[in-house]
C-alpha positions in Angstrom: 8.5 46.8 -26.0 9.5 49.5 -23.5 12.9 51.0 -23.5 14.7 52.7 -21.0 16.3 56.2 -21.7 20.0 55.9 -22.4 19.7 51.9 -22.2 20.0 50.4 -25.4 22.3 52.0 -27.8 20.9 53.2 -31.2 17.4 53.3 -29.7 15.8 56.3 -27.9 13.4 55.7 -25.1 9.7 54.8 -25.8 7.2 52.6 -26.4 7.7 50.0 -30.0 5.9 47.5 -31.8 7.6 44.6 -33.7 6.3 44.6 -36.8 7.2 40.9 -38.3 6.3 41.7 -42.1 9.1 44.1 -42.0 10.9 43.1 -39.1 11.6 46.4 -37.9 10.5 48.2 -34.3 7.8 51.2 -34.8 7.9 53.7 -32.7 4.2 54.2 -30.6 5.0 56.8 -27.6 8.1 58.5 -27.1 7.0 57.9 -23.4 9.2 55.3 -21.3 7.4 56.6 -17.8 6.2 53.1 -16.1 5.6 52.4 -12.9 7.7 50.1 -11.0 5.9 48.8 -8.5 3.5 47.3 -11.5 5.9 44.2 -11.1 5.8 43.9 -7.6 8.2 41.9 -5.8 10.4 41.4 -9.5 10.5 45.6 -9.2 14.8 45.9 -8.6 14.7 43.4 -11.7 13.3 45.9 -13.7 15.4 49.0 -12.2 18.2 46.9 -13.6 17.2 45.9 -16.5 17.6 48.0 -20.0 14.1 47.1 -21.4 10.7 45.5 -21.1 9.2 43.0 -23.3 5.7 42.5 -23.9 3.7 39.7 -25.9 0.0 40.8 -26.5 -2.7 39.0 -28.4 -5.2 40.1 -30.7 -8.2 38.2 -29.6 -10.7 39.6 -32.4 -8.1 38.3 -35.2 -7.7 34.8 -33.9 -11.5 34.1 -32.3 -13.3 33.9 -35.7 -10.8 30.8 -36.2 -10.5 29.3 -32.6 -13.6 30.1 -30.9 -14.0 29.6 -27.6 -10.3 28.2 -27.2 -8.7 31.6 -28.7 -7.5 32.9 -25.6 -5.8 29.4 -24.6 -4.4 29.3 -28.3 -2.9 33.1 -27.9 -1.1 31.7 -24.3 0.5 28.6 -26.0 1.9 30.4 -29.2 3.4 33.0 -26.1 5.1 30.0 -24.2 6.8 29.1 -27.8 8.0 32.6 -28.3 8.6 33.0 -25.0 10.9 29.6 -25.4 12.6 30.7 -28.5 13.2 34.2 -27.1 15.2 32.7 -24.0 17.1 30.8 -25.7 18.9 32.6 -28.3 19.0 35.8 -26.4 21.8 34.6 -24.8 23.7 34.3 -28.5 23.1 38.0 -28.9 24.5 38.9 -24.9 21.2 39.4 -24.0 19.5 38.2 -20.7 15.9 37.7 -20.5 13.7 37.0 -17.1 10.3 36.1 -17.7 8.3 37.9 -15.1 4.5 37.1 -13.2 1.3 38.1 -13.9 0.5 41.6 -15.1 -2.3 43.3 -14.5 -3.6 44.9 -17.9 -5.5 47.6 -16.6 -1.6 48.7 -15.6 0.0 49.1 -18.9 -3.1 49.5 -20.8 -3.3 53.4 -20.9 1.0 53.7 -21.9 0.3 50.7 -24.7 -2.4 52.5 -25.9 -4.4 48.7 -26.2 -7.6 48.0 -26.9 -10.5 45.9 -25.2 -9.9 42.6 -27.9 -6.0 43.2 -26.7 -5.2 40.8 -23.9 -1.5 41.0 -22.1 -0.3 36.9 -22.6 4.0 37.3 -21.1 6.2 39.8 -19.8 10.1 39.9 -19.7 12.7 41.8 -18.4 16.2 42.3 -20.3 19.4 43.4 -20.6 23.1 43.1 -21.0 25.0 40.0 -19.8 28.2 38.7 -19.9 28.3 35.7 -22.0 31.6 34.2 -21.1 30.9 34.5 -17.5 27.2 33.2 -17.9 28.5 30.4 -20.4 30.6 29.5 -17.3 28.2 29.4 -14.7 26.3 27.4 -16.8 28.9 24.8 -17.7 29.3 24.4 -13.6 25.7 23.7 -12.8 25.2 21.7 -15.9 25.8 18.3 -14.4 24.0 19.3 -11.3 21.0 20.8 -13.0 20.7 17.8 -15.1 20.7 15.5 -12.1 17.8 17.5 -10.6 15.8 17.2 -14.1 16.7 13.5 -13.8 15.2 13.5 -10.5 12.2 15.0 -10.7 11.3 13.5 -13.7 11.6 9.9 -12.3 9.6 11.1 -9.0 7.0 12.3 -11.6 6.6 9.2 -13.6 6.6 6.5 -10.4 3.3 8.7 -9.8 1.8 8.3 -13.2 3.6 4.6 -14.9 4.2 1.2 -12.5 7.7 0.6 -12.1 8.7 -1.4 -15.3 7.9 1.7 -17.4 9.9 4.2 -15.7 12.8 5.1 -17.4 16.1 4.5 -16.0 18.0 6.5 -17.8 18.1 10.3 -19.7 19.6 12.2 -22.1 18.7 15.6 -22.4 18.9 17.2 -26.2 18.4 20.8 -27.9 16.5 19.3 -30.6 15.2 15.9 -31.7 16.7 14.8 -35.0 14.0 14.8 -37.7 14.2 12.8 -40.8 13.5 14.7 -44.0 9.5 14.4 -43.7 9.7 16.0 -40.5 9.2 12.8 -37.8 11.7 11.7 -35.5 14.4 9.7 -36.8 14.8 7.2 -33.8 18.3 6.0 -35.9 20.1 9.0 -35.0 18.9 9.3 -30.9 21.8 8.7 -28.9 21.7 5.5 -26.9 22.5 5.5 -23.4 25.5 4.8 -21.2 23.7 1.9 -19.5 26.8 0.2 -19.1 28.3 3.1 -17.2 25.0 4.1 -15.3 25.5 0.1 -14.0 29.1 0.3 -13.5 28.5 3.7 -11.2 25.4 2.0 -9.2 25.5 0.9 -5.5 25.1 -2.4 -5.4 23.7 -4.6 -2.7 25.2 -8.2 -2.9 23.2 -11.0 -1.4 22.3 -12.2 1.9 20.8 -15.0 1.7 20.7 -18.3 -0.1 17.6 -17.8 -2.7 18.9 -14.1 -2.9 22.5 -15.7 -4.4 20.2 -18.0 -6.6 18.2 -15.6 -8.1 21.0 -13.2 -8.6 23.0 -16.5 -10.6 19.9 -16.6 -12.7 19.4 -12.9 -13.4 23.1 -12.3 -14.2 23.1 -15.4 -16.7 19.9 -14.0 -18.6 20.8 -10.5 -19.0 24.6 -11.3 -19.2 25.6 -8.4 -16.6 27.5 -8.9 -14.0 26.6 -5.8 -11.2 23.4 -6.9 -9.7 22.4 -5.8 -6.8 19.5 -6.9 -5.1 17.6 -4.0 -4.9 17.7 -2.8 -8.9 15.4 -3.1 -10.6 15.0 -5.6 -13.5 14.2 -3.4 -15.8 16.6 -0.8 -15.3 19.3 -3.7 -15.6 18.2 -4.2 -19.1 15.0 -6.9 -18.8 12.4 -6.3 -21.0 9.4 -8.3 -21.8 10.5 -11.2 -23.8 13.3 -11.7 -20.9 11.1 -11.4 -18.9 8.9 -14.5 -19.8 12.1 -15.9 -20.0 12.7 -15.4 -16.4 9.5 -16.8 -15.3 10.4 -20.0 -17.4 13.9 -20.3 -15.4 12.2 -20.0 -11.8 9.6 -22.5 -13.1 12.1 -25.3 -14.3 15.4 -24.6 -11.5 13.2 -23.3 -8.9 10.0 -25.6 -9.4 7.7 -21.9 -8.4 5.3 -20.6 -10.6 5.6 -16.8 -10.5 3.2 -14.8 -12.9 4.2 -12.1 -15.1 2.1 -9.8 -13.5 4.4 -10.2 -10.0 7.2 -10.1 -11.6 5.6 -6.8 -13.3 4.1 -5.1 -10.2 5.3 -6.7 -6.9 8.6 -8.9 -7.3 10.5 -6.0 -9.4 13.9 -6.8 -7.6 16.0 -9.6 -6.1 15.0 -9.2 -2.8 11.2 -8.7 -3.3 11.7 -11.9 -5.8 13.1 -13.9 -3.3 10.6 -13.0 -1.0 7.5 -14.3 -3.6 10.0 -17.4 -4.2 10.4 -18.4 -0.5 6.3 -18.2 -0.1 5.6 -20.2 -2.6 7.8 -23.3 -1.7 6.7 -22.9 1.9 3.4 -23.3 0.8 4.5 -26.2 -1.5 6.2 -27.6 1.7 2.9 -27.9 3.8 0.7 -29.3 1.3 3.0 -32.1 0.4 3.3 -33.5 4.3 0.8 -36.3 5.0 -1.9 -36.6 7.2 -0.3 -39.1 10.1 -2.3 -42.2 11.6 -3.0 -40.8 14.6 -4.8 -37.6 13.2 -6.7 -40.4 11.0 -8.0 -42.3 13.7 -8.5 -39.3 16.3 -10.5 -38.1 13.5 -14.0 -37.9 14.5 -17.3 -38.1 11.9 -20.5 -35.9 13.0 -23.9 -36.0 11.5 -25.9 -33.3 12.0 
């Protein structure tokens, strides 16, 4: 850690170590000198901030047990400091901003490091004011939230077909555990599905089979708000209704619509309605008869 002169009170200037056995600081140079353009284009972040934070590994201390993989092991215990750092720094009306890459070579000489001593995470800290950042945060929460909502259902449509994209999200500090340290699905919170529906933009129905299918979907699921664009799943189908479904088109309908459209390509109203109308077209021109006429114009050639 590097602190400032005059920045942080009951500290002087200088370079420290955290030592975690005693959980104290230890003082290494009395020197605070560092070069600011070091961080580059985060360089009026650290004129303004009080300190700098530093998380080195120790490579020759953790490769005898990782191998290989002791450099990737270092950078994932950082990211969980790191993690636990930002988060209750705040608590103690303190502001962290992780910063970029740091060259080593660059800090090397003022830590007094050694070869085996690689530079994993670098912040940047000081004062805030919590009231006025708990403030801020309460006004972007539902905004910030709708943007992780976002982007997480963009990512999934890329990686999951569309029945196994979530509809909905909570977002939690911490998952409750039971006492052998699992999750304890019990206490989850469920979600406002009911609302989420209630809030939705519905389109109604345009056409016949569209006010059919919606009849049938409502009656199953026992919702009311379908539009013809949600998707089933989201309205609360899941497999066994499903099947279910498919059983319902068969005997009102007379189609046979596989699980694996209704699954993949008739996810909604209007794409069902679509795979409904092609299928009793197609029903429609089997069952017409050949006429007389096209009998007897009917000519036999042997080749």
């Amino acid at each position: 850690m590097l602190i400032k002169p005059n920045r942080v009170e009951g500290l002087s200037a200088g370079i420290y170590y955290y030592y975690p056995a005693e959980h104290r600081l230890i003082l290494v140079s009395d020197s605070s000198e560092i070069d600011g353009s070091v961080y580059r284009g985060n360089q009026p972040i650290f004129d303004n901030g009080a300190f700098s934070l530093f998380l080195i590994g120790e490579l020759s201390a953790i490769t005898p047990i990782y191998g290989e993989l002791a450099k990737e092991y270092c950078l994932l215990e950082a990211g969980h400091i790191g993690q636990l750092l930002m988060k209750s720094a705040p608590e103690q009306e303190i502001g962290l901003c992780p910063i970029g890459y740091l060259e080593l070579s660059e800090i090397q000489d003022l830590f007094k490091l050694e070869s085996s001593q690689v530079l994993l995470y670098s912040f940047v800290g000081g004062k805030i004011n919590l009231a006025q950042t708990q403030q801020w945060f309460s006004s972007k929460t539902d905004k910030g939230f709708q943007s992780i909502s976002v982007q997480l259902r963009e990512y999934l449509q890329q990686k999951l077909p569309t029945y196994m994209v979530p509809s909905e999200y909570i977002l939690l500090d911490a998952l409750p555990l039971t006492a052998n340290g699992k999750v304890d699905r019990k206490m989850l919170p469920t979600p406002d599905i009911v609302r989420s529906k209630s809030e939705a933009v519905l389109t109604p129905p345009k056409t016949e089979m569209e006010r059919s299918l919606v009849e049938i979907v409502q009656e199953l699921l026992q919702v009311y708000a379908v539009g013809i664009d949600n998707n089933f799943f989201q309205l609360g189908m899941d497999s066994l209704k499903l099947v279910q479904l498919r059983n319902k088109l068969q005997t009102q309908l007379r189609v046979n619509i596989s699980l694996k459209q209704l699954l993949v390509e008739a996810t909604n109203i209007a794409e069902l309605a679509v795979a409904v109308d092609e299928q009793l077209t197609l029903a429609k021109i089997k069952s017409v008869p050949l006429s007389a006429e096209s009998d007897n114009n009917t000519e036999i050639i042997e080749l």
